[in-house]
VOVEXLUM-21427 format. One record per residue (C-alpha): residue number from 1; x, y negated, z negated. Coordinates in nm, 3 decimals. Each point is the difference from the previous one (the first is absolute). Layout:
// VOVEXLUM-21427
+-----+---------+---------+---------+
!   i !    east !   north !      up !
+-----+---------+---------+---------+
! NUM !       X !       Y !       Z !
...
+-----+---------+---------+---------+
***
This chain:
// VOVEXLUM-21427
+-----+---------+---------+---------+
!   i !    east !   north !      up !
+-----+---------+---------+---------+
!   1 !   1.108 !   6.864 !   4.455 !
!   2 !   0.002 !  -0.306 !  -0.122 !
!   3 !  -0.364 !  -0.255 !   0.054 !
!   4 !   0.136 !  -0.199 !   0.256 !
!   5 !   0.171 !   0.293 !   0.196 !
!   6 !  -0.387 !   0.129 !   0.006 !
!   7 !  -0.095 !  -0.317 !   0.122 !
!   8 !   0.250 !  -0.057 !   0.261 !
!   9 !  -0.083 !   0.367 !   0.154 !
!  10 !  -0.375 !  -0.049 !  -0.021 !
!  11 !   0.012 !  -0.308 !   0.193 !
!  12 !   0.248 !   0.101 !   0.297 !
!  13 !  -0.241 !   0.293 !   0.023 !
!  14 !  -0.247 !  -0.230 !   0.128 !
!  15 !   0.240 !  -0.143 !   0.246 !
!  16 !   0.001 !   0.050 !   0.374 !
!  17 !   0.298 !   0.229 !   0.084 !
!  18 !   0.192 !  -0.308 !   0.158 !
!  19 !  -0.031 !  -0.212 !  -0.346 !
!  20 !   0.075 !   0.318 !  -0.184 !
!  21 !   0.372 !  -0.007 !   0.176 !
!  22 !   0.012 !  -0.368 !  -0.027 !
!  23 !  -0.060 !   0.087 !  -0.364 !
!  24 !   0.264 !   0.254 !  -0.024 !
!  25 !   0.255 !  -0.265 !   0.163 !
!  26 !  -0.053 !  -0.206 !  -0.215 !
!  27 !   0.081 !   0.187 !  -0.311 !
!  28 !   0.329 !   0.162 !   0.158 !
!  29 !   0.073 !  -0.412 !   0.055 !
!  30 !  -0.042 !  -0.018 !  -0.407 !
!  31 !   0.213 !   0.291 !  -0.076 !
!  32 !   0.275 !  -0.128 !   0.254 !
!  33 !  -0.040 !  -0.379 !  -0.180 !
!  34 !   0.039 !   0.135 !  -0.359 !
!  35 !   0.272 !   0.216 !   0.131 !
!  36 !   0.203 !  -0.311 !   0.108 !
!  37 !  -0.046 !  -0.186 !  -0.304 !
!  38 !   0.113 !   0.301 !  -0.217 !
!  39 !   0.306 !   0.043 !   0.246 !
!  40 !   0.052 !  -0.407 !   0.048 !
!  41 !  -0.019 !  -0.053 !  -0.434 !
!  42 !   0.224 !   0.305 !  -0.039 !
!  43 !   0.219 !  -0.220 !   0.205 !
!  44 !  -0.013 !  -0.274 !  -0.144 !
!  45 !   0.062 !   0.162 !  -0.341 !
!  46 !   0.287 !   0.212 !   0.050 !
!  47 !   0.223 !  -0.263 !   0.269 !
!  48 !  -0.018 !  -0.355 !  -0.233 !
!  49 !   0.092 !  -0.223 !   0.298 !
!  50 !   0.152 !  -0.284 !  -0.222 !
!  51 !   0.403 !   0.092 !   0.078 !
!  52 !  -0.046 !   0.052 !   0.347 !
!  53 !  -0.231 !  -0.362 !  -0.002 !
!  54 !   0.321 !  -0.170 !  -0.187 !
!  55 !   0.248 !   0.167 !   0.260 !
!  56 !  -0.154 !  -0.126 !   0.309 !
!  57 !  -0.057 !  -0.338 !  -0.130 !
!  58 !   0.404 !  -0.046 !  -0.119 !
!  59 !   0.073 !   0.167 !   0.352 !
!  60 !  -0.249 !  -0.310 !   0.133 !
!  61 !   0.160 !  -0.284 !  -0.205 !
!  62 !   0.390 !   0.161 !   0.066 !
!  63 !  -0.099 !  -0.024 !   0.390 !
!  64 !  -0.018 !  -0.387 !  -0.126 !
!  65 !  -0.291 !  -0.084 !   0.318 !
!  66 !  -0.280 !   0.020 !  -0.151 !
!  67 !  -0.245 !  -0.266 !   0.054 !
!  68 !   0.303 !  -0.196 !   0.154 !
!  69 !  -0.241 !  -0.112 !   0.292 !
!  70 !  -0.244 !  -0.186 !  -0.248 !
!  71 !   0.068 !  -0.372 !  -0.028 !
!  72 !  -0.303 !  -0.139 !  -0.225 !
!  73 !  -0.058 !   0.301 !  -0.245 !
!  74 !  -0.326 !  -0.177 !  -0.149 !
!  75 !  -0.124 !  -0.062 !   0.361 !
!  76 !   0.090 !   0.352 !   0.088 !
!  77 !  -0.189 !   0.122 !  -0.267 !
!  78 !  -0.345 !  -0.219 !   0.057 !
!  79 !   0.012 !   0.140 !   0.363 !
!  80 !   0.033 !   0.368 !  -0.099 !
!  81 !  -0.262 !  -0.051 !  -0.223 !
!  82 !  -0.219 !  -0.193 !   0.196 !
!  83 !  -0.360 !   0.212 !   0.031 !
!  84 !  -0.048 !   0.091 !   0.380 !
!  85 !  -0.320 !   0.210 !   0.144 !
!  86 !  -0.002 !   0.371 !   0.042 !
!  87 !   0.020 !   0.160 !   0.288 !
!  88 !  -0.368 !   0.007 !   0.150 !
!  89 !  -0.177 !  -0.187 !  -0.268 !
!  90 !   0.014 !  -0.347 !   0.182 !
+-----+---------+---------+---------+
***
């Protein structure tokens, strides 16, 4: 058992039984979160997403629409980029 294994158990010993689950949730949250990233970068590494990124932008430009609607493209751009306040941080 490794020092910080020791550690860990030693102090959720001194825990109230409530904290103690908390504890426990909170480690089966870790395990969950490492699992995704293990799953989500075997993912990424097996499916490379760059020929089905080029399809569905030649299936955009064939369609021959895009941005159709957008008279000033520099003026378009400023006001897309323009900084605006979150959401509840007025």
């Amino acid at each position: 058992m490794s020092a910080i294994t020791r550690q860990l158990l030693s102090n959720v010993k001194t825990l109230p039984p409530a904290l103690q689950e908390e504890a426990l949730h909170f480690v089966e949250f870790l395990t969950l979160k490492i699992n995704q990233s293990t799953q989500s970068l075997a993912r990424e590494n097996n499916e490379p997403n760059g020929p089905k990124l080029a399809q569905l932008m030649t299936e955009i430009a064939q369609r021959g629409s895009a941005f159709q609607g957008i008279e000033d493209p520099a003026a378009w751009q400023r006001e897309i980029r323009k900084d605006r306040p979150l959401p509840g941080r007025e």
